[in-house]
C-alpha positions in Angstrom: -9.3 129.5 -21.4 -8.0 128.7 -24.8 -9.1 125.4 -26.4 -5.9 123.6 -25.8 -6.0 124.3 -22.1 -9.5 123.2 -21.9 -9.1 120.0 -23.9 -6.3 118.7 -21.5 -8.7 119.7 -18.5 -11.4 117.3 -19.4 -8.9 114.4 -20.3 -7.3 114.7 -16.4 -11.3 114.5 -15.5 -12.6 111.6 -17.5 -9.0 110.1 -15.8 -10.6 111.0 -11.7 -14.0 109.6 -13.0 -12.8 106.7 -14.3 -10.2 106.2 -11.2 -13.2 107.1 -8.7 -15.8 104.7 -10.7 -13.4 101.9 -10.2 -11.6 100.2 -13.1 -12.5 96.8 -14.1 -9.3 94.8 -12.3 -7.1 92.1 -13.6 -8.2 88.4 -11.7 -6.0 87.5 -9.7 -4.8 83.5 -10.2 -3.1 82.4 -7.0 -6.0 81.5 -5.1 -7.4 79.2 -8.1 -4.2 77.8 -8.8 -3.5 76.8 -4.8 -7.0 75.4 -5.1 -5.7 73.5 -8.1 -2.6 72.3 -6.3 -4.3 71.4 -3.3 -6.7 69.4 -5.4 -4.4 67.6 -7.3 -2.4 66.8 -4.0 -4.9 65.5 -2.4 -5.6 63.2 -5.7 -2.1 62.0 -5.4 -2.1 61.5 -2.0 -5.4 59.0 -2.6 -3.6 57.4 -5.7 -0.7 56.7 -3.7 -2.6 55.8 -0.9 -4.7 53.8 -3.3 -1.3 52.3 -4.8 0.1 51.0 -1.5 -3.1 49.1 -0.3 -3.1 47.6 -3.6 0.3 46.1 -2.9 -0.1 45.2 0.3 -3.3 43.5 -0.8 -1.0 41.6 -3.4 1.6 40.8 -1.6 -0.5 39.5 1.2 -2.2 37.4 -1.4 1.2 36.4 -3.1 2.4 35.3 0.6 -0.9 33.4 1.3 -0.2 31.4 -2.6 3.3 30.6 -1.6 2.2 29.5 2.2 -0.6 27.1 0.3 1.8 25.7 -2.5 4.7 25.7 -0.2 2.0 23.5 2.2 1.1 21.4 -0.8 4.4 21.0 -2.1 5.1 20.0 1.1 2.1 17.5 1.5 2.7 16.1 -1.8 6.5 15.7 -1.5 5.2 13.8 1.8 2.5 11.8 0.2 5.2 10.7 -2.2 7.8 9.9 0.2 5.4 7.7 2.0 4.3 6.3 -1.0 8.1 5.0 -2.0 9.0 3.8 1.2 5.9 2.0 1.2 6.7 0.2 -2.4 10.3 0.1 -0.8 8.8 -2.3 1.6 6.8 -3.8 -0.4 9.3 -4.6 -2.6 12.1 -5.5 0.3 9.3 -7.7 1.4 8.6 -9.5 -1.3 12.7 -10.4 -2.1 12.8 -11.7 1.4 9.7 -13.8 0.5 11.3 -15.2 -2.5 14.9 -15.8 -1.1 12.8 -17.6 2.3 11.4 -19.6 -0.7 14.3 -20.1 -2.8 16.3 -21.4 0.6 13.3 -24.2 0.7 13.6 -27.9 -0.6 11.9 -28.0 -3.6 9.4 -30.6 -2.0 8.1 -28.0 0.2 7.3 -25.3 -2.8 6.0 -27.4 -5.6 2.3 -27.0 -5.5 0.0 -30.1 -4.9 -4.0 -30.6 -5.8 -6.6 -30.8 -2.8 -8.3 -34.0 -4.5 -12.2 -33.2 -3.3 -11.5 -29.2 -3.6 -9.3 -28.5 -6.6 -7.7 -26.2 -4.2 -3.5 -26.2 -4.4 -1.4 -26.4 -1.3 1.8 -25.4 -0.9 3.3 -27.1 2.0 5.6 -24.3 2.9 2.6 -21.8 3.1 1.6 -23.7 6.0 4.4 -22.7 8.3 3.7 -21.9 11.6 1.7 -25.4 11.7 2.8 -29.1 12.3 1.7 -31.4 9.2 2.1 -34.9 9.2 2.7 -36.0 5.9 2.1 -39.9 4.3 2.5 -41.2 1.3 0.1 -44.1 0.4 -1.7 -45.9 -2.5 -5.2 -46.9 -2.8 -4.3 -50.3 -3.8 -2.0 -50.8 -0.4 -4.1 -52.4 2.6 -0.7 -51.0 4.9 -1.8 -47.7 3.7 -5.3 -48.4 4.9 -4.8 -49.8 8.0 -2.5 -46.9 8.7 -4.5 -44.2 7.5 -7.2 -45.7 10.0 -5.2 -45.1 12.9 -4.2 -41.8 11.9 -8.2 -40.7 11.6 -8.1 -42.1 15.0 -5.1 -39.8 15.9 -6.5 -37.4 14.7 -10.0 -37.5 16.7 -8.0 -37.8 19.7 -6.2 -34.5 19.4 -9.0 -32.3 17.9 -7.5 -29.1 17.6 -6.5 -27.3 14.0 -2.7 -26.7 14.8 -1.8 -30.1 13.3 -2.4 -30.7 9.4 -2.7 -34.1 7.5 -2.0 -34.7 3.9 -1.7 -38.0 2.4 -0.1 -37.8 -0.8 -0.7 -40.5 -3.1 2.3 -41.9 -5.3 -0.2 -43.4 -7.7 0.8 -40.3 -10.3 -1.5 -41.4 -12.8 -4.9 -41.9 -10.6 -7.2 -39.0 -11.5 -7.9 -36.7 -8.5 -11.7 -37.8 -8.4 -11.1 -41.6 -7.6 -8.6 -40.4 -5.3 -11.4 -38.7 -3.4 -13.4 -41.0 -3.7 -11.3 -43.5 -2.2 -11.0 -40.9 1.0 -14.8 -40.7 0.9 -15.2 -44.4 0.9 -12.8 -44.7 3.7 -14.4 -41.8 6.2 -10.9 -40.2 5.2 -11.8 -36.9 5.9 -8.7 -34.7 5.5 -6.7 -33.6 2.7 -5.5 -35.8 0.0 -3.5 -34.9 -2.8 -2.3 -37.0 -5.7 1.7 -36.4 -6.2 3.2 -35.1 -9.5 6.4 -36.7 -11.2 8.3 -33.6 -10.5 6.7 -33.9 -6.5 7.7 -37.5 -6.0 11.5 -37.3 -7.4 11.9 -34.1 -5.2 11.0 -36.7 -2.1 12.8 -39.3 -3.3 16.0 -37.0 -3.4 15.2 -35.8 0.1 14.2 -39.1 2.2 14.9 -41.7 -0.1 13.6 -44.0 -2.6 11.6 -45.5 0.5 9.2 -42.7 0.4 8.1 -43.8 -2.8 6.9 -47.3 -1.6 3.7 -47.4 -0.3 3.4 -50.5 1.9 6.6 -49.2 3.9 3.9 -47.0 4.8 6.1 -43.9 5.1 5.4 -40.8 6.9 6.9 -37.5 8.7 6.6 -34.5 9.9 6.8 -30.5 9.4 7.4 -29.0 12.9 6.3 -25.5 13.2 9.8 -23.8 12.8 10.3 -25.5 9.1 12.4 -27.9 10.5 11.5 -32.0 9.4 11.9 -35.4 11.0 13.4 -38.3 9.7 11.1 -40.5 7.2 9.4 -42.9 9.9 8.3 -46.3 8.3 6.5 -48.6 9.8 2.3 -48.9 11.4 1.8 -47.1 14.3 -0.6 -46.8 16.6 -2.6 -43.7 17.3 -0.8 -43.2 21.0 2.6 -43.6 18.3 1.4 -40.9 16.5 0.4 -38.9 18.8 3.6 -38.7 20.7 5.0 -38.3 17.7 2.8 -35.5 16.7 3.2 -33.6 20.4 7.5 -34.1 20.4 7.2 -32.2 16.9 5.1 -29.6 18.6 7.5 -28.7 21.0 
């Protein structure tokens, strides 16, 4: 066998050696990429998964926010709605107080002094009451003896629906000799001395007579607001007392 021949023999043999040895082989990818993809499906499928229970999470927390404020809104929009009807009364209450007072003779709104107290009575705060009213002086023994048989009026009835106020004319006489004059006397309800301003106010509404004490004038507030005529004159304590239970009702 010539050379050339025998070269070309032992290249085919290293060729079947190699071939029967087994050639190093070329790795194949698809199964490590289908283990990537699966991998990174299953990552998705978590993030999304992940991504969804976040927003329902939110929005159930969003919902609950706008339930509460929606609540307080609603609680506050209340609060204030109950507030303003409230001042509404108030305030519809207090303009029916002033027009009741501005409807009043002046008489019955002009504040007067409690002489042993200090204490100022408005007669028209005690509506609802009947309140026999006399004007008097210290200086007038009419005034006395009539005051006398109202105390004894008074005894008779004992009960705290009827109020007494003698109102002196005397607009000068401090109120501490004035109660000291009612102490003196066993006089032991309220006395009051009269202002200027008070005693023209009566003198417009009963007449000039209410300003002379030995007349010994009197009358009374029934308990609707309504007033008798001025009533001159001593009476007894049965007078007054009729008197007193007619304006009563």
């Amino acid at each position: 066998m010539n050379i050339g021949k025998r070269c070309a023999w032992l290249l085919a043999l290293s060729v079947l050696v190699l071939a029967a040895c087994g050639a190093p082989q070329a790795t194949n990818p698809e199964p490590a990429m289908a283990a990537t993809e699966q991998t990174m499906t299953e990552g998705d499928t978590m993030t999304e998964t992940m991504t969804m229970t976040d927003t329902a999470a939110m929005m159930e927390e969003t919902h609950a926010m706008t339930a509460t404020e929606m609540m307080t809104d609603s609680h506050a929009m209340t609060a204030t709605e109950m507030m303003t009807d409230s001042h509404m009364m108030t305030e519809t209450g207090a303009m029916n107080d002033a027009q009741a007072m501005a409807d009043l003779p002046a008489w019955q709104t002009l504040p007067l002094t409690d002489a042993r107290t200090g204490e100022q009575i408005v007669l028209a705060d005690l509506a609802g009451k009947t309140v026999f009213v006399e004007t008097m002086a210290t200086w007038c023994t009419n005034c006395r003896q009539q005051l006398n048989n109202v105390a004894a009026a008074r005894a008779q009835l004992g009960n705290d629906e009827v109020v007494f106020i003698a109102v002196s004319v005397e607009t000068n006489i401090s109120a501490t000799d004035l109660a000291q004059y009612a102490t003196d006397n066993s006089f032991d309800w309220t006395f009051a001395v009269s202002t200027p301003e008070m005693l023209v106010e009566l003198a417009n509404a009963f007449g000039q007579t209410i300003a002379n004490p030995p007349a010994t004038p009197h009358f009374i507030i029934r308990p609707d607001g309504s007033v008798t005529d001025l009533i001159t004159g001593i009476d007894s304590p049965e007078q007054l007392i009729q008197d007193l239970q007619a304006a009563q009702g």
